[in-house]
C-alpha positions in Angstrom: 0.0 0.0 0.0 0.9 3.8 -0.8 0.3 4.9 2.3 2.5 3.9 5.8 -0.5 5.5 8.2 -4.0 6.2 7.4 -6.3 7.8 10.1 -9.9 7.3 9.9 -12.0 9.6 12.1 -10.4 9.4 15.6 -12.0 10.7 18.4 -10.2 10.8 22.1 -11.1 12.7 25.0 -9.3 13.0 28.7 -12.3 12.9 31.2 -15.2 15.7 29.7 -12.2 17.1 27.7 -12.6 16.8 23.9 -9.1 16.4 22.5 -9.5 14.7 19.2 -12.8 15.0 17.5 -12.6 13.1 14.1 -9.1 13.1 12.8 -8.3 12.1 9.5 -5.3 11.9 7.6 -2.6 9.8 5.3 1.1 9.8 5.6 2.3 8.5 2.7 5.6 6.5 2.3 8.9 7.9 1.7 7.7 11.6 2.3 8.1 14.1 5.4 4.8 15.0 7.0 4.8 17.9 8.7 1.7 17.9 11.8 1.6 21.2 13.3 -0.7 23.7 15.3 -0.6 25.6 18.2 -0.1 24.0 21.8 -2.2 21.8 22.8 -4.9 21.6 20.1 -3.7 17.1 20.1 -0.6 16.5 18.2 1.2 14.2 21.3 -1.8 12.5 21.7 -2.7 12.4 18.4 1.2 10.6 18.1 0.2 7.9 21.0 -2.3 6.3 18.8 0.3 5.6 16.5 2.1 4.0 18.5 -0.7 2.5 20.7 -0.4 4.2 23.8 -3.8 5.2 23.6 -7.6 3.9 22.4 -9.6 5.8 20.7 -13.0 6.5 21.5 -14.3 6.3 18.3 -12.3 5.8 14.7 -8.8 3.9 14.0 -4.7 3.7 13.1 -4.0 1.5 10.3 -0.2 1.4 10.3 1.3 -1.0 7.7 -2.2 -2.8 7.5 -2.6 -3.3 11.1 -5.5 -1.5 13.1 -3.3 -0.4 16.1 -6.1 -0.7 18.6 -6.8 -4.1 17.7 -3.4 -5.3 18.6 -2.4 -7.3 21.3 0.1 -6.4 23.5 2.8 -8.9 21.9 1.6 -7.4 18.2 2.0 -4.0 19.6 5.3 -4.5 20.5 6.5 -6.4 17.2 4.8 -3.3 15.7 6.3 -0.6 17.7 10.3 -2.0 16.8 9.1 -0.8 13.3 8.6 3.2 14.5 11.9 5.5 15.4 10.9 8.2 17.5 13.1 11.7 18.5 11.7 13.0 21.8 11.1 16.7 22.3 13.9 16.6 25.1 16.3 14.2 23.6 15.1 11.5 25.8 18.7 9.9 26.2 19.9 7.9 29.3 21.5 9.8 31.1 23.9 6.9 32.8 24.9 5.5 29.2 27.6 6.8 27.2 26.8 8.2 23.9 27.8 4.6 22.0 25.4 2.8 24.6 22.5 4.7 24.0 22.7 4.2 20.2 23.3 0.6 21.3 21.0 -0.3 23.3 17.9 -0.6 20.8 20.2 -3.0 18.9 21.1 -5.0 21.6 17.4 -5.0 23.1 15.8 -5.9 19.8 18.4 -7.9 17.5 20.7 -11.1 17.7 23.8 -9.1 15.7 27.2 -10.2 17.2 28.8 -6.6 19.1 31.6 -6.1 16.4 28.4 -5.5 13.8 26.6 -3.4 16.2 29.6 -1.3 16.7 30.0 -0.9 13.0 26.3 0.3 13.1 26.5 2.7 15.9 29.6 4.4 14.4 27.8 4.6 10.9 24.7 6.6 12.7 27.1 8.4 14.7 28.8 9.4 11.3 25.7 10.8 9.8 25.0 13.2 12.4 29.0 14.2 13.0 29.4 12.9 16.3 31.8 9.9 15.6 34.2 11.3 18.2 31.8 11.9 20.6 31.1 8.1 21.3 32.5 8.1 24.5 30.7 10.9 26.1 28.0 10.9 28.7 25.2 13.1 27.8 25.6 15.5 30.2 28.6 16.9 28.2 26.9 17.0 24.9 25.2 20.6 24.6 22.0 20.7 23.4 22.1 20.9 19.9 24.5 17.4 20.0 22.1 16.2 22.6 19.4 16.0 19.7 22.1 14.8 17.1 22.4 12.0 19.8 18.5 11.6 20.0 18.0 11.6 16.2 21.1 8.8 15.6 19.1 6.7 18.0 16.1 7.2 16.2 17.1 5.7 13.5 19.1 2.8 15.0 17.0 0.0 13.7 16.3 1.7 10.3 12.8 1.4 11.2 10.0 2.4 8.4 8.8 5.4 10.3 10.6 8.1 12.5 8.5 10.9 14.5 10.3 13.8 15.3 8.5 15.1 18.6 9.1 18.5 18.5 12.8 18.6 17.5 13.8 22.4 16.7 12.7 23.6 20.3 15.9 25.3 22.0 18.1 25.2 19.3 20.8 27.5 18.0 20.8 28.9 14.4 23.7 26.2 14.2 22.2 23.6 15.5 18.7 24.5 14.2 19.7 24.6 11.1 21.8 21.3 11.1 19.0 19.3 12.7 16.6 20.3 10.0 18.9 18.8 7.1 19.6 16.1 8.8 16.2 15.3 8.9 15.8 15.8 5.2 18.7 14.0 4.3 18.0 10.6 6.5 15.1 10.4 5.1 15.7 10.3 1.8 18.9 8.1 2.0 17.5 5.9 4.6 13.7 5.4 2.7 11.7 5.9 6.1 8.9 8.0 6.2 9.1 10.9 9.1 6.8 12.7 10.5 7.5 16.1 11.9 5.4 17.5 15.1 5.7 21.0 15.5 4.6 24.1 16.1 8.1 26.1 14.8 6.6 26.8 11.3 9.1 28.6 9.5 11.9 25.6 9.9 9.7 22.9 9.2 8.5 24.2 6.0 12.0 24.1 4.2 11.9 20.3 4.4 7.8 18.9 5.0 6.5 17.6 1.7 2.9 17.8 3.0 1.1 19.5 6.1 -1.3 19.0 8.1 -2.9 21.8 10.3 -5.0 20.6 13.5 -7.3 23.4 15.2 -9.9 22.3 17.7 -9.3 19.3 17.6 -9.8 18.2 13.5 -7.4 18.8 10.5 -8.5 22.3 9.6 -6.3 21.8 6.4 -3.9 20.3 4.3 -1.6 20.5 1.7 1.5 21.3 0.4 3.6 24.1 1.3 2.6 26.4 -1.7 -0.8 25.3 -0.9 -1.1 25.6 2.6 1.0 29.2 2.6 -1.8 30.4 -0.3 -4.7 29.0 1.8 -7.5 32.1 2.4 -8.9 29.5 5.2 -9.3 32.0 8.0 -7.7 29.4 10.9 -5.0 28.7 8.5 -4.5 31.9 7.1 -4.0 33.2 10.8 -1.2 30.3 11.8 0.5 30.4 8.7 1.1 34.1 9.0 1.9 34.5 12.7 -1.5 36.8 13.2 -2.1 37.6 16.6 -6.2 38.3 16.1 -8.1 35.8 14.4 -10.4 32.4 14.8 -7.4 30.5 16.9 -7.7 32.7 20.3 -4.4 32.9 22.5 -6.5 32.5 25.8 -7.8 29.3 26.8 -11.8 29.0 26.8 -12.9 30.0 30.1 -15.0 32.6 31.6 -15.3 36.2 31.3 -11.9 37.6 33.4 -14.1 39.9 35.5 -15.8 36.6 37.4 -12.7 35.5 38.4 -11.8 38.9 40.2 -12.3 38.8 43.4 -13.0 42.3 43.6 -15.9 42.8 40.7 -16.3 46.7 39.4 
């Protein structure tokens, strides 16, 4: 099949709280999908159903075939060695060296002898241009090689997808800019698929092939970059153009400000 993901109307709420209310979307194979909108309007939990960390309440996950809440727990975990993931704050261990935390997915999931998991590790280390940092703790990596790290490790297994949780927050120019090739460039010499979650818009669109836009809790739109940037839709208009008044309000839904004064005019 063309398509690694497809989404059919997914619904999840936390308690009375509405998160998702009928998501649907395709990530196609090979391609970088960018998923962005403001905080909190469901892109992390919209990422644990694809990897199963959730139920829906309604709707499904096919990934590669497989309806995600259908598996059992031994499935799941067959399934989930096929998905990378890049945490938003690198996610490393902090009492493994560098080499070891690049390791350890290889060692936890495959039977290769050491000397071939060494050769691996160093490869990966190589892509990023931290060869020569093997032997370092993360605590001495700065931030920037703290996510080089986190994105070698990502792609350990060379697993079919890698989501990239957030990746440019923090960065330096440098770094920023390093970490957004390197996603570009993995991808395409590695033949994953990646999906990017994100609210840092400008980065992202020099290297997403498609986007979709979640507001309040659906995909408000989609396309590609030309497309999405040309859009007149009023929600995507507003992100995509960093206005501050529009349908996407910067305060959270709650009562008028007066009621919550103790002292009322």
């Amino acid at each position: 099949m063309d398509n690694l993901i497809e989404v059919k109307d997914l619904h999840f709420s936390y308690g009375t709280l509405k998160v998702l209310k009928g998501i649907n979307l395709t990530i196609p194979r090979g391609k970088v999908v960018g998923i962005m909108g403001t905080s909190g309007c469901g892109k992390s939990t919209l990422l644990r159903h694809f990897g199963g960390q959730l139920r829906p309440t309604q709707g499904s996950v096919n990934f590669m075939g497989q309806i995600v809440h259908e598996l059992s727990n031994a499935e799941l975990y067959k399934m989930r060695l096929k998905m990378g993931m890049m945490f938003q704050v690198s996610g490393l261990f902090t009492d493994m060296s560098v080499f070891d935390n690049l390791a350890f997915p290889l060692r936890e999931h495959t039977d290769l002898p050491e000397e071939l998991i060494r050769d691996l590790v160093l490869m990966k280390l190589h892509a990023v241009g931290l060869r020569n940092a093997r032997n370092l703790m993360p605590g001495e990596l700065s931030g920037g090689m703290a996510r080089r790290v986190a994105l070698a490790r990502a792609i350990a297994t060379d697993p079919a997808l890698v989501i990239y949780d957030e990746p440019f927050a923090g960065l330096d120019p440098i770094s920023l800019n390093t970490i957004t090739n390197l996603i570009r460039k993995l991808n395409d010499a590695l033949g994953t698929t990646s999906i990017v979650v994100t609210y840092d818009l400008m980065t992202s669109l020099k290297i997403i092939d498609y986007m979709y836009f979640i507001h309040d809790g659906v995909v408000a739109g989609a396309g590609t970059v030309e497309e999405m940037t040309n859009s007149q839709d009023p929600a995507v208009y507003q992100f995509m153009h960093a206005q501050p008044d529009g349908p996407i309000a910067f305060q959270y839904p709650s009562k008028p400000y007066s009621e919550d004064l103790s002292i009322q005019a």
